[in-house]
N, C-alpha and C positions, 0 to 999 in steps of 0.2 A: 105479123104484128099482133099484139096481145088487146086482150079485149078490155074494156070498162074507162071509159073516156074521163073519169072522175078519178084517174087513180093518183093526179099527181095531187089531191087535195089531204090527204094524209102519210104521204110514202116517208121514207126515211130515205134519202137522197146520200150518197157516198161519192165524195169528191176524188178523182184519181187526177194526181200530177204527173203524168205518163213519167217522164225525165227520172223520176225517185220511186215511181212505183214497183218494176220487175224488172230487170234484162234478160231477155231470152237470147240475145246471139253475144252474149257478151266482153262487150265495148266499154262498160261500165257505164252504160247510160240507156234507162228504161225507156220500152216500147211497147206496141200495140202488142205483138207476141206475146212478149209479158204480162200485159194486162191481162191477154187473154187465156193464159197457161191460169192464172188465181182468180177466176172468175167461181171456179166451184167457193173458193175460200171467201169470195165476198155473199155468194147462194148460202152456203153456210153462217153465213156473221149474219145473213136474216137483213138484210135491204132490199130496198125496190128495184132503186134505178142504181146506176153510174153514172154520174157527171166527170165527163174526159176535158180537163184544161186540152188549151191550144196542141194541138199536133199535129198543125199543117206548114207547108213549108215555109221555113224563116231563119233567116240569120242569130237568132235565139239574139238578140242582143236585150229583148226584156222576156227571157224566158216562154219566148214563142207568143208573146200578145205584138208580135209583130210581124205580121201576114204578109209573105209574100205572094202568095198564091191561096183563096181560099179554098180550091177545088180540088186539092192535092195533097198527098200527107208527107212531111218531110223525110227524107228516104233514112236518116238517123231514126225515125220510128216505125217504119216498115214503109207499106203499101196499099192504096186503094185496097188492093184485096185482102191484106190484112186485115183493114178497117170492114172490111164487109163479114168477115169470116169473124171477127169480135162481135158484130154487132146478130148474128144471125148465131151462135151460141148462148151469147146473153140472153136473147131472147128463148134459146130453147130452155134455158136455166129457170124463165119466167123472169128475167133482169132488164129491166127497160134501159135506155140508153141515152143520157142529153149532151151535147156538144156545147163547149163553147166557141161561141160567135162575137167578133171582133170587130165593131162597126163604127167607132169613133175615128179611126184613124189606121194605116198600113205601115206595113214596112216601108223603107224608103227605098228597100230591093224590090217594092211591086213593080213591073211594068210601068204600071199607069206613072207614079212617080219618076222610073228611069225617063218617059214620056217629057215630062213634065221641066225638070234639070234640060232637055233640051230647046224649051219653050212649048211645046206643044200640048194642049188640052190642060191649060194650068188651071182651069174654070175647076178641073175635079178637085184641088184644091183649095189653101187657103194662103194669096199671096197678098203680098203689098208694097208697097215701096218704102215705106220706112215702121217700123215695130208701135205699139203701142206698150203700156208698162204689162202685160200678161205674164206671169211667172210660169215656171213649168212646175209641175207636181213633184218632179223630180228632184229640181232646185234649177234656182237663175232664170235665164230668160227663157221663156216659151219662144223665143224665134231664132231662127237660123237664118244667117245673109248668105246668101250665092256669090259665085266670081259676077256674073251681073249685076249684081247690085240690089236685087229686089231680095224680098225675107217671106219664109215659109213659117208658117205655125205649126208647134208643135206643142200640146199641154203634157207630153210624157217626154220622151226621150228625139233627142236629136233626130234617131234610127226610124221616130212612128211620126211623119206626116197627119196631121187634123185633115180628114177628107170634108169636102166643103160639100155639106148634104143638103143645102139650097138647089144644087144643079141635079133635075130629074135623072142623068146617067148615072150616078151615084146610087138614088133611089132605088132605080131598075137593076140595079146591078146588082144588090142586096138581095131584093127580090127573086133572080135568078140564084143565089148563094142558099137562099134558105130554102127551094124547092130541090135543090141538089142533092142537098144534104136530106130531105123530108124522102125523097125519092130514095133514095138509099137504107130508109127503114128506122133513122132516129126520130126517134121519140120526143125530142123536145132539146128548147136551147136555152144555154147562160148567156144571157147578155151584156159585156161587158160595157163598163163607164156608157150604164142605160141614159143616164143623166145627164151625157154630153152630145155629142153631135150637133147640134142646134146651137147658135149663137147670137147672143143680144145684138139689132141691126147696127150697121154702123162699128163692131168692135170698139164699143168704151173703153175708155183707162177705168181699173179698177181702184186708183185713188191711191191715196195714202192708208197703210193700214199696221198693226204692230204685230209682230212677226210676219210668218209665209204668210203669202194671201189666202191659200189654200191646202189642203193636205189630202194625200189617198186617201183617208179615215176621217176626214174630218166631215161638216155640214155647213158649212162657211153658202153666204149668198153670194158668188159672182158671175160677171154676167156672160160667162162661158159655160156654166152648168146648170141643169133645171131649169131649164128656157121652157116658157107654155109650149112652144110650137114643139117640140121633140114628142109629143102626144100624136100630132099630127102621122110620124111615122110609126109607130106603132097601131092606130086606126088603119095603117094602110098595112100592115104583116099578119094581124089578127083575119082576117077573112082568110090568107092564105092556109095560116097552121089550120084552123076550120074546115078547108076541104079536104085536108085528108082526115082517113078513118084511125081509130084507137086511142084518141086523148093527145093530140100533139099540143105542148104545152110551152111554154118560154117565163123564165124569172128572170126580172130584173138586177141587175148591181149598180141598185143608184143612190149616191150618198146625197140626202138630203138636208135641209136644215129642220122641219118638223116632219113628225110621223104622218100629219096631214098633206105633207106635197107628196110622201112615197105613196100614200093612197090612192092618186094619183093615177100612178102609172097601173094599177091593177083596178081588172073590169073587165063585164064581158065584150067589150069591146078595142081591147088593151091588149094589156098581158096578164098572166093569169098568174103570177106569183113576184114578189119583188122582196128582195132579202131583208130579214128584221135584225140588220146591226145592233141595233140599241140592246139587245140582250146580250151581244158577244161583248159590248162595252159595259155594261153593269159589274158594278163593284160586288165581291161575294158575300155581301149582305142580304139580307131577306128584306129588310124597306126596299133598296134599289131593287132587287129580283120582280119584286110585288107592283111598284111602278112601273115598270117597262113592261109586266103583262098584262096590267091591267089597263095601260095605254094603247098598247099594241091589240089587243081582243078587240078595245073598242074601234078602232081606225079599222080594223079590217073589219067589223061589220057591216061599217058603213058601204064598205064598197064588196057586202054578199061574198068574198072570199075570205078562206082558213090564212092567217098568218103563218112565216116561216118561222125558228127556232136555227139559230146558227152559234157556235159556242167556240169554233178557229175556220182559218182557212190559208190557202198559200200565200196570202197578204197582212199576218196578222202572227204574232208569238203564241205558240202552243198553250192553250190556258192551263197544263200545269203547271208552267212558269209565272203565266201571268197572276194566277192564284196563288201562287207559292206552294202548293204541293198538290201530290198525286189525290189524296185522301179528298181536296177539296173537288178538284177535276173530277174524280167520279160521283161526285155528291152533285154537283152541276149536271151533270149528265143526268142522270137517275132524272133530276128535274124536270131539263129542257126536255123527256121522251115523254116525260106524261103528262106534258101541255098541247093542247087542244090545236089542229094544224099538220104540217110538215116538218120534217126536221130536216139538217143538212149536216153530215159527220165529214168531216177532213181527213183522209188519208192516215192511220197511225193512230187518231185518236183513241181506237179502242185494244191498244196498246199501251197508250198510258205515257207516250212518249214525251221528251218535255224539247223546250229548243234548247239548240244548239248552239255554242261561240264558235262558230267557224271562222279560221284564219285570216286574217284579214288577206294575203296573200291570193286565198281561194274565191274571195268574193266577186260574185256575178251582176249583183244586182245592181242595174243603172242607178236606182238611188240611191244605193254607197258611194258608185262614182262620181257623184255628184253633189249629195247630200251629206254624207255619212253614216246614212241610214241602211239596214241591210235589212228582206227578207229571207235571204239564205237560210238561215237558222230553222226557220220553220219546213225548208224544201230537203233537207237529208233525207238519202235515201232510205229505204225502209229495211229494218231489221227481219227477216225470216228466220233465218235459222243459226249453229255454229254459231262463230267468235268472227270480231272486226277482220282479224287478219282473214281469211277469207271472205271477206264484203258480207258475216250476215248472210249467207246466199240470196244475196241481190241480183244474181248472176247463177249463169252452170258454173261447173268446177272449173279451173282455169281460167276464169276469166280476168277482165282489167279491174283495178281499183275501184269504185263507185265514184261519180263523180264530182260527190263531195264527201268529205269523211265521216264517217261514222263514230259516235264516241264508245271507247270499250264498255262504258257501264252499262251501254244497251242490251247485252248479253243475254242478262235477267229477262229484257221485256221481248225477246223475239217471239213470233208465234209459235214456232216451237215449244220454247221452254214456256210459253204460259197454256198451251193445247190442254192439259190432261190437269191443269191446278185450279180445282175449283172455287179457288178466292183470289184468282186471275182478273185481271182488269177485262181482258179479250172475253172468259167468259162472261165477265158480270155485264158486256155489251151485249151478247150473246143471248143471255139469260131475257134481258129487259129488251130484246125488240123479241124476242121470242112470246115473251107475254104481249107485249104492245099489239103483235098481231092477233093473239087469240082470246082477250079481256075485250067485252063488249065496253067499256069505258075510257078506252084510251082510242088515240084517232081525234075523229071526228067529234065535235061535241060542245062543251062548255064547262064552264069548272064553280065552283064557290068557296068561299074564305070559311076555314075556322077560325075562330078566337084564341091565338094563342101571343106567347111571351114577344117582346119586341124583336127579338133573335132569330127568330123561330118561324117559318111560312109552313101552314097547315092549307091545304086543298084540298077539295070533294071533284073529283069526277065519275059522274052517274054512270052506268049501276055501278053502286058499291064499289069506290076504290077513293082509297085517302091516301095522299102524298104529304111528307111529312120532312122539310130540310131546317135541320138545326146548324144554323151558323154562328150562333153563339160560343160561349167559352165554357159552359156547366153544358151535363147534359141533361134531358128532358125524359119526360117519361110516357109512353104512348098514353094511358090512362087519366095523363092529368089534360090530355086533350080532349078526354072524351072518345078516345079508341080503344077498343078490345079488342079485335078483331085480328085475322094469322097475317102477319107480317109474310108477303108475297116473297120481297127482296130488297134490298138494303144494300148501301154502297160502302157500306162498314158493317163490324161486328155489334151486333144488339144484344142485350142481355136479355134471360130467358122471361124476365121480369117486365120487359120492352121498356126497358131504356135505350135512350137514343141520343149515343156520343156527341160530344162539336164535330163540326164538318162531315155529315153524311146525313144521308135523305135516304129513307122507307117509302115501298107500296105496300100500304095494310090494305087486306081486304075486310072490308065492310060485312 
């Protein structure tokens, strides 16, 4: 275990979707092997930790956020010992390691649920005898009827059962889940749908309301999500992570309605991180950028911990789609790295990758089948090396197709072909956590506004380093901000005169 218990207050966190990440025995579908064969290539890319989405066993029907077994790793991604033998390299790399943890709700392949379909221990659940109007996130009803008659909740999919975490076995059971996992040497866990579990007494009807009641992404008030008492479990996992040694640490994924309920859930008596949506939602304006961090600094003071910084993830379009190009994604970036906090990178992002229109044909995700909404696009597999017809080497030589397609124009952005091009996306990530680590100003800290054009967001983070994003349509000139100082790195070309294009963002040193 690696030392300094503070460390997850400014790391740069690196999200792997095992599924799209490597394949090592190749099947066309990435594994812990995998992971753990480009674990040098993430020590190299200069991150702290790995965050490993779900790879325990499950019938993948929502992309493994449906648990059959917490204790176990699906044998499509290796083995216990896989996962110990990743997790005990990463660490010799100096690569801490967080798991996500899946505690709203199970597969409906768990045990306890097969249990349950037979009558038995239905208390772990959530039944009833006739549905209330609860919608599923995914679309239509949150309930499912049995050949008996009675209806099971579910706020995701059909496949994921709402565990009824009123009943202390539930509790306890979690409890046993996250000393397994602590025991085994990770470092820390993603919590998903932190916001759920805990339900308004009684199950209300959520009323009449215009559209979904709710969305994955959204911050809507109902009274299945952000209930007080879901605090209550978290005061009870917090002493846990506490007894063990080296910073064991848990962030939340709770979508709230203000930045004041997510404050919330972070504290020392809590969780010690909970993810800052509102900045992967801001528009690529510098007012919107300037609002969400100026909101965000201040809620996390209140509650004595560094805010996160998140900019995609496997539930969200690659923001250089969402931005409309590469040029602005790196400018964004540049940003979210030298704000004050944590950051959380997705898979690819520092590849420069954009989404994907995968086939409808191929599509996996329950909220297509339900909705017509897909994440897919953001879960392709990742480009390394070579050309699509051989997967990218997503795989050894020979292997099967990847398991979703790869588009040819990724070519350009494998790591290979941007390795050795110094005006590479890969390096300019490279470059900027490379400084990140070794600039006494970025990290930990605080920041201050310059005065500049309405376009334009000008930063100070002490000692000496000014960040500089022009979003505007003209460009700007470092001097008329009142900088002269050498231009560290840039997410575009500056002129020698330090002007500074639309859509890219400068670290000038002071």
């Amino acid at each position: 275990m690696l030392d300094n218990a503070d460390w997850w207050r400014d790391a740069v966190v690196y999200q792997v979707y095992p599924r799209s990440f490597a394949d090592s025995d190749g099947d066309g579908t990435g594994d812990l092997g995998g992971v753990r064969q480009r674990l040098p290539y993430l020590a190299g890319l200069g991150v702290d930790a790995l965050w490993l989405s779900p790879f325990y066993t499950s019938p993948l029907a929502d992309g493994g956020y449906d648990v059959a077994d917490y204790r176990d790793v699906d044998p499509r991604f290796g083995s216990l010992a896989d996962f110990d033998a990743l997790v005990a390299e990463a660490h010799t790399l100096g690569l801490r390691v967080i798991v996500d943890l899946v505690p709203n709700h199970t597969s409906s392949e768990h045990p306890w649920f097969q249990e349950a379909l037979q009558g038995v221990n239905r208390e772990r659940y959530i039944f009833r005898d006739a549905p209330n109007d609860w919608e599923s996130i995914f679309g239509g009803s949150a309930w499912t009827r049995l050949p008996d008659g009675s209806w099971y909740l579910h706020l995701f999919a059909p496949e994921q059962p709402d565990l009824n975490w009123e009943n202390p076995e539930v509790r306890e059971e979690f409890h046993a889940v996250l000393r397994f996992w602590l025991d085994r040497g990770v470092d820390g866990f993603r919590v998903d749908v932190a916001h759920g579990m805990i339900k308004a007494p009684g199950l209300p009807d959520v009323g009449p309301k215009e559209g979904r009641q709710a969305e994955m992404l959204g911050d809507e008030t109902v009274p299945y999500f952000d209930q007080d008492r879901v605090h209550e479990i978290y005061r009870e996992w917090r002493p846990i992570l506490d007894s063990y040694p080296g910073g064991r640490m848990a962030v939340a994924e709770a979508w709230v309605a203000t930045p004041e309920r997510l404050a919330r859930y972070v504290g020392p008596d809590e969780l010690h991180q909970a993810f800052n949506f509102e900045f992967m939602m801001a528009d690529f304006e510098a007012k919107s950028f300037r609002e969400v961090i100026d909101k965000s600094l201040a809620e996390a003071a209140v509650v004595g911990a560094p805010t996160t910084w998140v900019l995609s993830n496997h539930d969200k379009p690659r923001h250089v789609t969402r931005y409309g190009s590469l040029a602005r994604a790196r400018a964004a970036s540049l940003l979210m790295l030298a704000l004050p906090g944590s950051a959380y990178l997705y898979q690819g992002e520092e590849l420069g990758l954009d989404e994907v229109d995968v086939p409808d044909h191929l599509k996996e995700d329950p909220a297509w089948l339900r909705s017509g909404e897909s994440r897919d696009g953001c879960r392709v597999p990742l480009p390394w090396s070579g050309t699509a017809a051989d997967g990218f080497g997503f795989g050894p030589s020979g292997s099967a197709a990847p398991w979703l397609p790869q588009p040819g124009h990724w070519a350009a952005l494998t790591a290979e072909a941007q390795q050795d091009d110094p005006s590479s996306t890969l390096n300019l990530y490279r470059e900027a956590l490379r400084i990140r680590r070794a600039h006494p100003a970025l990290g930990l800290g605080t920041l201050s506004w310059l005065a500049a054009p309405k376009d334009v967001l000008a930063l100070v983070r002490e000692p000496g380093l000014a960040v500089v994003l022009n979003a505007g349509d003209v460009p700007v000139r470092l001097r008329d901000l009142g900088l002269e100082g050498e231009v560290l790195l840039a997410s575009g070309p500056v002129t020698e005169d330090g002007e500074v294009p639309p859509d890219t963002t400068v670290w000038v040193q002071g």
